[in-house]
C-alpha positions in Angstrom: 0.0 0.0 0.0 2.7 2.0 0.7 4.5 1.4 -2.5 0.9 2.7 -4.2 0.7 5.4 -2.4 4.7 6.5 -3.5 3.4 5.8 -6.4 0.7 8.1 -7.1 2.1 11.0 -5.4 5.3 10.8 -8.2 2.3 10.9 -10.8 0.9 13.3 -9.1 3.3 15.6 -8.4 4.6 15.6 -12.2 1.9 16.1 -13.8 1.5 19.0 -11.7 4.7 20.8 -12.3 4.0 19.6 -15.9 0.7 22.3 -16.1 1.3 25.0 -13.1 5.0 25.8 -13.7 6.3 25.7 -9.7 8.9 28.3 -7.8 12.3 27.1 -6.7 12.1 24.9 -4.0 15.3 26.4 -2.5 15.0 30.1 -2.9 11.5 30.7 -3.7 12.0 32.2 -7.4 11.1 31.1 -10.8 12.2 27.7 -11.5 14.8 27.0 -14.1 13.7 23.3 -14.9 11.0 21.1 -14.4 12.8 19.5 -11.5 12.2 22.4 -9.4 15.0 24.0 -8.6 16.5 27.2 -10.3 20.0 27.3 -12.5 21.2 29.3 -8.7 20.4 27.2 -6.1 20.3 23.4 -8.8 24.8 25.0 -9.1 24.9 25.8 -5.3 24.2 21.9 -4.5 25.8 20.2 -7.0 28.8 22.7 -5.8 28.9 21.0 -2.3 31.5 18.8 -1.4 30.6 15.9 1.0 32.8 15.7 4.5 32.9 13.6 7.3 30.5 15.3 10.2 30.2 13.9 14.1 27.5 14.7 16.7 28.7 16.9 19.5 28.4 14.6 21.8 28.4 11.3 19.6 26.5 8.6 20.5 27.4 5.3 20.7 27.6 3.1 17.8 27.3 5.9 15.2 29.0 4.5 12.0 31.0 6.7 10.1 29.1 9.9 8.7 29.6 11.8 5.7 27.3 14.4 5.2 26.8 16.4 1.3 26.6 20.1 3.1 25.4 21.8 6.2 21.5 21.9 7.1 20.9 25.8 5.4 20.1 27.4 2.4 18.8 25.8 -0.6 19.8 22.8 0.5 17.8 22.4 3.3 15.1 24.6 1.8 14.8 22.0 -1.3 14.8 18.8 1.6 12.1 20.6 3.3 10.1 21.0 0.1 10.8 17.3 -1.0 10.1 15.8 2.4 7.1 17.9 3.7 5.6 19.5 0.5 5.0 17.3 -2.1 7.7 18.0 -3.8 8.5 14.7 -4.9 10.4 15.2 -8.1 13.2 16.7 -6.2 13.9 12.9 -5.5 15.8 13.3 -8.4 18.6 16.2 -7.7 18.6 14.9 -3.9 19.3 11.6 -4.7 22.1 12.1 -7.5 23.8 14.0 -5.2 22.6 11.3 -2.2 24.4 8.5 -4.3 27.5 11.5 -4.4 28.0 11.1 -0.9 27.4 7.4 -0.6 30.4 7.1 -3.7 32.8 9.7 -1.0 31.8 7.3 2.0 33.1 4.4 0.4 35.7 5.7 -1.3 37.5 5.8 -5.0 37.2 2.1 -6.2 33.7 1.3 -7.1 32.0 -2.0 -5.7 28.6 -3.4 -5.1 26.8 -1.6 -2.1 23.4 -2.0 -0.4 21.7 1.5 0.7 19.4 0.6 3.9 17.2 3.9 4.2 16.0 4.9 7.7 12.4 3.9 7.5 9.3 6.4 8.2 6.7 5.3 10.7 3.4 4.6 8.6 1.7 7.8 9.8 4.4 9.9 8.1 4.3 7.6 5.2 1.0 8.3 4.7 1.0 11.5 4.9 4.1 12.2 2.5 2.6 9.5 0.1 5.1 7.0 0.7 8.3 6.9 2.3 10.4 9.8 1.2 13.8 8.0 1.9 13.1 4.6 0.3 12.4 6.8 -2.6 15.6 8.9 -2.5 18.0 5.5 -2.0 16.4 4.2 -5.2 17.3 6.7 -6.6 20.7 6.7 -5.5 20.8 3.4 -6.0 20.4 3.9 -9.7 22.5 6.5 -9.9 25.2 4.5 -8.9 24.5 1.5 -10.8 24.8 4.0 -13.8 28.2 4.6 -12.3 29.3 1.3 -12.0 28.8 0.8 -8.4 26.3 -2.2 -8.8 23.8 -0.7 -6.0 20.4 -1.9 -4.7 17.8 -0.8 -1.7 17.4 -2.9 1.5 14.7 -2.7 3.6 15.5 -4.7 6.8 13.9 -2.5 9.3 10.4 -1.3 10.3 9.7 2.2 11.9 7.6 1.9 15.2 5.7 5.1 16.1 7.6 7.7 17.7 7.1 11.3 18.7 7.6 14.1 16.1 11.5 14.9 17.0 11.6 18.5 16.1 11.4 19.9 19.8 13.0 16.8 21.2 16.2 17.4 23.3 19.3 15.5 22.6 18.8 12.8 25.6 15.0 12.8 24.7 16.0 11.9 21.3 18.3 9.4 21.7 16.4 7.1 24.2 13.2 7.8 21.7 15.7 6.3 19.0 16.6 3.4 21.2 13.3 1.7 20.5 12.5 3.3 17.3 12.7 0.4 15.1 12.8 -3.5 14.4 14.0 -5.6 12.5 11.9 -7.6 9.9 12.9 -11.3 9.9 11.4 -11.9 6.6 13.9 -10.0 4.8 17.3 -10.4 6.7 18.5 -13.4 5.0 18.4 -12.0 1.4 21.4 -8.8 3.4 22.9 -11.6 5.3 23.9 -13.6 1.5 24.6 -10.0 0.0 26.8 -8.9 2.5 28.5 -12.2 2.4 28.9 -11.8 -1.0 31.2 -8.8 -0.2 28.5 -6.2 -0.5 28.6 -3.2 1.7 25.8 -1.8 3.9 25.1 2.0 4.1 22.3 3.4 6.3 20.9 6.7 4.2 19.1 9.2 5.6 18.2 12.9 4.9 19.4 14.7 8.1 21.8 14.2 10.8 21.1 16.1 14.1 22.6 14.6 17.0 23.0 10.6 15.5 20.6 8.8 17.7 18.5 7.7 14.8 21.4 6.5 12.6 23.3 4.6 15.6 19.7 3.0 16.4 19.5 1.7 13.0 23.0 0.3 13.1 22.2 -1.4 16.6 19.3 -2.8 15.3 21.5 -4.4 12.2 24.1 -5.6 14.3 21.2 -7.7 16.2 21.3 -9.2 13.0 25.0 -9.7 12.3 24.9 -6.9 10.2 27.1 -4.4 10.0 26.6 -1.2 8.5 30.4 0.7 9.1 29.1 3.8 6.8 26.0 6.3 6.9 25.2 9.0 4.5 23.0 11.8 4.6 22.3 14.7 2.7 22.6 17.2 5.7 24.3 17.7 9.2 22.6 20.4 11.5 25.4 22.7 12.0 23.9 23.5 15.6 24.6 20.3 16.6 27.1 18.6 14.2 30.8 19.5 13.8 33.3 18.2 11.3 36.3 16.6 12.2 
């Protein structure tokens, strides 16, 4: 249902930018393409230049982060609009540059990887017509294969319900993450032969604040004999999120 649901909003939300020509999803000004971001702020992301970040203070079992840019400008104007507007064919700039960082993480040599996307619980599902980061690491995942990083989408965890994290603090948000997911038996041994194979795990996600969610989802793989050494994201907060 959820897959539908993905779906039709991607239908829906290019036919739309098809007829009613939208702004820039970063800055607010006339669009320069269909894919909703202008010439200014489509060369301002592209231009970023992905880094290692680390939560300040990190939490336990964090794998190695690499971030695309700092959570401000178009950047995190154009996540905002993907994630919470509708904006759904942003997946496309977002993810090219998503599958950017993942190729950085991993380094120079190319190799077959498997992107594990932090899942949404099913109420934000639903209300973003499907789950925003499931459709940025296909995405990425295809941008990579077109690379020649053979790449594919795992989807060994399940979000539980959780309280909106926005005006969490930092202890309130890690022992909120603690419980935050499970793992779905079904589909473990599918990674376990992949990662035997030699394939490498990445846990994606859009925004790293202070790490809880991204060391959850790692603990929760580990459980599993899993081991995902490497997250990307798109963004680090810079309130809370420090390069070193």
């Amino acid at each position: 249902m959820a897959a539908r649901s993905s779906a039709l909003g991607d239908t829906w939300s290019a036919l739309v930018d098809l007829v009613l020509p939208a702004d820039c999803a970063g800055c607010a000004g006339a669009a320069g393409h269909r894919r909703g971001l202008c010439d200014a702020c489509a060369a301002a992301i592209a231009a970023a230049k992905p880094q290692r970040v680390r939560p300040q203070p990190e939490p336990p079992g964090l794998p190695r982060c690499v971030a695309l840019a700092a959570y401000a400008g178009s950047l995190r104007e154009a996540i905002l609009a993907y994630k919470e507007r509708g904006r759904h064919p942003l997946a496309g700039p977002l993810g090219d540059r998503l599958a950017d960082v993942v190729a950085a993480a991993l380094g120079a040599v190319p190799g077959p990887v498997l992107l594990v996307p932090v899942p949404a619980t099913a109420a934000a599902a639903r209300d973003r017509y499907g789950d925003h980061m499931l459709r940025l690491a296909r995405r990425a995942a295809r941008e990579l294969s077109r690379r020649g990083w053979p790449a594919g989408v795992a989807c060994p965890l399940r979000a539980r319900p959780r309280p909106d994290s926005v005006e969490l603090s930092s202890a309130d948000r890690l022992r909120a993450a603690e419980s935050a997911f499970v793992l779905l038996p079904g589909r473990l041994p599918a990674v376990r032969a992949a990662v035997r194979r030699g394939v490498r795990l990445v846990v994606v996600d859009d925004v790293v604040t202070t790490g809880a969610t991204l060391a959850a989802a790692a603990a929760r793989l580990r459980e599993a004999e899993l081991d995902a050494q490497v997250a990307a994201v798109l963004a680090a907060t810079q309130r809370r999120v420090s390069a070193r």
